[in-house]
C-alpha positions as CSV (number, residue, x, y, z in Angstrom):
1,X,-1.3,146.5,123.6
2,X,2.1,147.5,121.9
3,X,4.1,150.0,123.2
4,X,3.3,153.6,122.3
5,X,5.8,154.7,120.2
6,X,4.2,158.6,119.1
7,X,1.5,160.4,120.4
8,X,0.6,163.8,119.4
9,X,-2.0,165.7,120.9
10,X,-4.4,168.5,119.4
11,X,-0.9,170.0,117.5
12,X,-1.6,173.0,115.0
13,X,0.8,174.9,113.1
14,X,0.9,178.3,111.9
15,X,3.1,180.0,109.4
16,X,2.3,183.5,109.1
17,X,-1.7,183.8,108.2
18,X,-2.2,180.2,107.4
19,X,-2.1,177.1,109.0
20,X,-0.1,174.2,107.8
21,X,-1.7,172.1,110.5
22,X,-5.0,172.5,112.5
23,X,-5.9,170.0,115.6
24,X,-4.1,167.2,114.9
25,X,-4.2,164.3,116.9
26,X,-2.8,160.0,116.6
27,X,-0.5,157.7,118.1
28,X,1.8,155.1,116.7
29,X,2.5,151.9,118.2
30,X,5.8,149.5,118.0
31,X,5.3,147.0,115.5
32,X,2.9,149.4,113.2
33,X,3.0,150.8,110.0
34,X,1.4,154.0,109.3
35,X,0.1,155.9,106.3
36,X,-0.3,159.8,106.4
37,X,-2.0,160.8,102.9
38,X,-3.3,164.0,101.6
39,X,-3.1,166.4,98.8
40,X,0.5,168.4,97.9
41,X,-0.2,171.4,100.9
42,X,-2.3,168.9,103.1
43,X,0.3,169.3,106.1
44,X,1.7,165.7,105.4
45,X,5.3,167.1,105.5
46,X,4.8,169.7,108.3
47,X,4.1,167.1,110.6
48,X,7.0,165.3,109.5
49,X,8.5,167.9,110.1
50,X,7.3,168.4,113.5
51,X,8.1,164.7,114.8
52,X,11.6,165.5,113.8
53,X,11.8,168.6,115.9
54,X,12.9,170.3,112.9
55,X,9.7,172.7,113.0
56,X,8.0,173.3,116.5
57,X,4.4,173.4,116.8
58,X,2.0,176.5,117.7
59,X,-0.4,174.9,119.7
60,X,-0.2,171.2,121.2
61,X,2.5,168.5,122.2
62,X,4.5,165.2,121.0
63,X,5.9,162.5,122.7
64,X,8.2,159.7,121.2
65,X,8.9,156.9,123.3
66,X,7.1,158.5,126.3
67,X,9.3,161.7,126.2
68,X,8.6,165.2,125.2
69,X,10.2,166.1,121.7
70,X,10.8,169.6,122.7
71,X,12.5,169.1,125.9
72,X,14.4,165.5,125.0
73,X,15.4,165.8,121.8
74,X,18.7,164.1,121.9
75,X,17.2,161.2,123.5
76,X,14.5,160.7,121.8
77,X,16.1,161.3,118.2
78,X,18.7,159.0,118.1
79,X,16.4,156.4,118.0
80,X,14.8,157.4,114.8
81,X,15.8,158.4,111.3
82,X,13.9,160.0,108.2
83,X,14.3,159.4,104.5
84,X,12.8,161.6,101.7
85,X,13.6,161.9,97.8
86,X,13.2,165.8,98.2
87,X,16.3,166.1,101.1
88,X,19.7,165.4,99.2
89,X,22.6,164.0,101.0
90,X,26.4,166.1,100.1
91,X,27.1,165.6,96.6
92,X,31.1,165.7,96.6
93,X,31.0,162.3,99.3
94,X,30.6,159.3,98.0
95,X,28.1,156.5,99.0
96,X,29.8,155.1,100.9
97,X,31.3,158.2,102.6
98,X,27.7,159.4,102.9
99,X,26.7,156.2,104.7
100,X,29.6,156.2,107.0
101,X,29.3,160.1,108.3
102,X,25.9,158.9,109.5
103,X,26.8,155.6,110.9
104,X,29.4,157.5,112.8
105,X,26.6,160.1,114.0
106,X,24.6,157.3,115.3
107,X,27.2,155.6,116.8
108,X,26.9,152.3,114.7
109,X,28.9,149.4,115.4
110,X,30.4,147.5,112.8
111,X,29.6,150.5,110.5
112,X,31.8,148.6,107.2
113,X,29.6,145.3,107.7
114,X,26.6,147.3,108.4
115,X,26.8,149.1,105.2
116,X,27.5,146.1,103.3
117,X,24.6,144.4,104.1
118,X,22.1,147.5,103.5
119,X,23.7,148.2,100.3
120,X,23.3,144.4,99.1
121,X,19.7,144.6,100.6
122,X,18.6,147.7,98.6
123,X,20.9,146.8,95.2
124,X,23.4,149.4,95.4
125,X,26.4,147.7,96.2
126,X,27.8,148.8,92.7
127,X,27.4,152.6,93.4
128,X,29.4,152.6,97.0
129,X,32.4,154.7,95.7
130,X,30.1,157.1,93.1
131,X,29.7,160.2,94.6
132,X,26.1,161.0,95.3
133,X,25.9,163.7,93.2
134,X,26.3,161.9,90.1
135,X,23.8,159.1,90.8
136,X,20.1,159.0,88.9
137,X,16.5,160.0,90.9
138,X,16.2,156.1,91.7
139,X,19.6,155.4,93.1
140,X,19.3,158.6,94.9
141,X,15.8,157.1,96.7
142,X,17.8,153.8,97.6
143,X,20.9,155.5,99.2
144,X,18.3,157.8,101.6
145,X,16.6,154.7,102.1
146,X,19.9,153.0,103.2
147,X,21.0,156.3,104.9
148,X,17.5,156.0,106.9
149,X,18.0,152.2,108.3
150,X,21.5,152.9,109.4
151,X,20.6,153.1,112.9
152,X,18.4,150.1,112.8
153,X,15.5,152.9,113.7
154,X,12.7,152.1,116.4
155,X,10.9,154.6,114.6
156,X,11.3,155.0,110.8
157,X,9.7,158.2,109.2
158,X,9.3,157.9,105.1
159,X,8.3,160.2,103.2
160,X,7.5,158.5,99.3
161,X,9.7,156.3,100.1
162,X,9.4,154.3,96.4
163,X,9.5,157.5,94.5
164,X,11.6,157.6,91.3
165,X,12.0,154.0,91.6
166,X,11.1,151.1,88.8
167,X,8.7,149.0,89.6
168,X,10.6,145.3,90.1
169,X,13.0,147.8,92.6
170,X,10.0,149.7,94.4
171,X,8.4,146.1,95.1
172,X,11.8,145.1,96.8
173,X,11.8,148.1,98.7
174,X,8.3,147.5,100.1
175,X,8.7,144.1,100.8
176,X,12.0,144.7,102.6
177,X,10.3,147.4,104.6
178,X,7.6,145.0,105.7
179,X,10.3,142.6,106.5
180,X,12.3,145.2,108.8
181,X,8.6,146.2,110.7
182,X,8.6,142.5,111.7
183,X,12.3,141.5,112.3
184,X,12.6,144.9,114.4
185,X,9.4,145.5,115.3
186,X,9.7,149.1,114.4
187,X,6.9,151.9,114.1
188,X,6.8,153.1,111.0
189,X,5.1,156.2,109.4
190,X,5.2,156.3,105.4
191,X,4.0,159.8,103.6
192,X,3.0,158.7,99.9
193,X,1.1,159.2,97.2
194,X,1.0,155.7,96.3
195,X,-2.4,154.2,97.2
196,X,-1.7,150.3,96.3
197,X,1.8,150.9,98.2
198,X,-0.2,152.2,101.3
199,X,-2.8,149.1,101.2
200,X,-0.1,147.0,100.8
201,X,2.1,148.4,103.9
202,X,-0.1,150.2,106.3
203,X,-2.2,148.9,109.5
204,X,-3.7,152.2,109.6
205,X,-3.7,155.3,107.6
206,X,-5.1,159.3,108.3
207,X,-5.6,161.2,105.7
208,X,-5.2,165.1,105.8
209,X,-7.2,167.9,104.2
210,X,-6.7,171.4,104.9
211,X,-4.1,171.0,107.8
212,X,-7.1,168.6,109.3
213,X,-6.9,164.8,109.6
214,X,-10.6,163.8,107.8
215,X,-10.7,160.1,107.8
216,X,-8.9,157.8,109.8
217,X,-8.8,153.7,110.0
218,X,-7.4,150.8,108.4
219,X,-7.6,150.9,104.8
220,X,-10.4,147.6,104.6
221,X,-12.7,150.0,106.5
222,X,-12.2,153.2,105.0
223,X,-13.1,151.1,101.6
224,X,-16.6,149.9,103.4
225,X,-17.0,153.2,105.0
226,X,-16.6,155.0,101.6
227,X,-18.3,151.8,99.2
228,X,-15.0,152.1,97.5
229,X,-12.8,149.0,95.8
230,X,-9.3,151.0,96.2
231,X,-8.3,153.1,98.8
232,X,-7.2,156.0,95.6
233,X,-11.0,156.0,95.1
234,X,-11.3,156.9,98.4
235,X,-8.6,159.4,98.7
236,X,-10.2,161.0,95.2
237,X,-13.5,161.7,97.4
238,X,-12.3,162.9,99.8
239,X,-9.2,165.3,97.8
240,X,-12.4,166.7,95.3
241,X,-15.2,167.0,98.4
242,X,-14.8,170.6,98.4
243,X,-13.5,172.7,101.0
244,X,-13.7,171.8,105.3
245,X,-15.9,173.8,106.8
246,X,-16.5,172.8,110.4
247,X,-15.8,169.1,111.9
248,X,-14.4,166.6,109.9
249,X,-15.2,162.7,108.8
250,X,-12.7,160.8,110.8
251,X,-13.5,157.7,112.0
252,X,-13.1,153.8,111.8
């Protein structure tokens, strides 16, 4: 079996009277891809979140590579990196300036050819001296995207990682993706709303309701589970099923 790359175990969190997150439990393994769905509010972020030691959890505990988040961060961190459309890099740098504060952070070597070659990858090439602040939705989504592989990542977190993107780009992105799971043999987790992108990408998939993860397995037997033909069939099911009471459906 592949190395273990994340395991969280029974993790809730609470903010103030509600919880973001109730009893949630997975792994992740090297050389996997997977997807974490759900409704806006569903707790896809706040786990996120939680992985990156940015939020700490109520109840339960994470490992990366083997290794307790809380008490290694540093080691365990710099061995991952995040990209969202929703978390803005500094404005006044450019893309290149950007790219290189992080490189340096991470300690990249041969940060100039390293950036070169992730810019030419993801098409942005052109925008290397525009400061970030100036550059469209789209070409803001690329340069996090870049910004997220600078580290050559052993575990990748995305969170809609195609958003804002046209459609010729977005199926670039993916299929680079794909191609960096199996030249690296990376873990990756992807957060989207995009259905066909998740059948297309992911090994596995959860998908969260309520804080709670409700279904879980690869997408070919959640669509025989369900007696669906697309995994957003599925996902509509389960988002308009009415409220959790007790239990939930997960399974394989």
């Amino acid at each position: 079996m592949n190395e273990e790359i994340v395991r969280v175990e029974r993790v809730s969190k609470r903010f103030h009277h509600a919880w973001a997150v109730r009893d949630l439990s997975f792994t992740l393994h090297r050389n996997e891809i997977l997807g974490l769905l759900g409704a806006n509010g569903a707790g896809k972020t706040t786990t996120i979140a939680m992985l990156l030691d940015l939020v700490t959890p109520t109840v339960g505990r994470i490992t990366l590579f083997g290794l307790d988040v809380a008490r290694a961060r540093h080691a365990t961190l710099s061995r991952v990196n995040f990209s969202s459309p929703y978390v803005d890099l500094p404005h006044r740098l450019t893309v290149r300036q950007n790219l290189t504060v992080y490189g340096r952070l991470y300690g990249v070597p041969k940060l100039a050819e390293r950036i070169a070659a992730l810019c030419d990858h993801l098409e942005i090439t052109n925008l290397l001296d525009t400061r970030y602040g100036n550059l469209s939705s789209g070409q803001k989504t690329r340069v996090a995207l870049a910004k997220a592989l600078i580290n050559d990542p052993e575990l990748l977190l995305l969170d809609e990682p195609t958003a804002s993107l046209d459609p010729d780009v977005a199926d670039k992105v993916r299929s680079w993706l794909a191609a960096y799971r199996t030249r690296t043999g990376a873990a990756l987790l992807i957060s989207s709303h995009n259905m066909p992108e998740v059948e297309r990408l992911c090994d596995r998939v959860i998908v969260l309701k309520q804080g709670q993860a409700v279904a879980e397995g690869a997408p070919a037997a959640l669509l025989r589970r369900y007696g669906r033909a697309t995994l957003e069939d599925v996902f509509l099911d389960i988002a308009r099923s009415g409220p959790l009471s007790t239990g939930s459906e997960r399974g394989s």
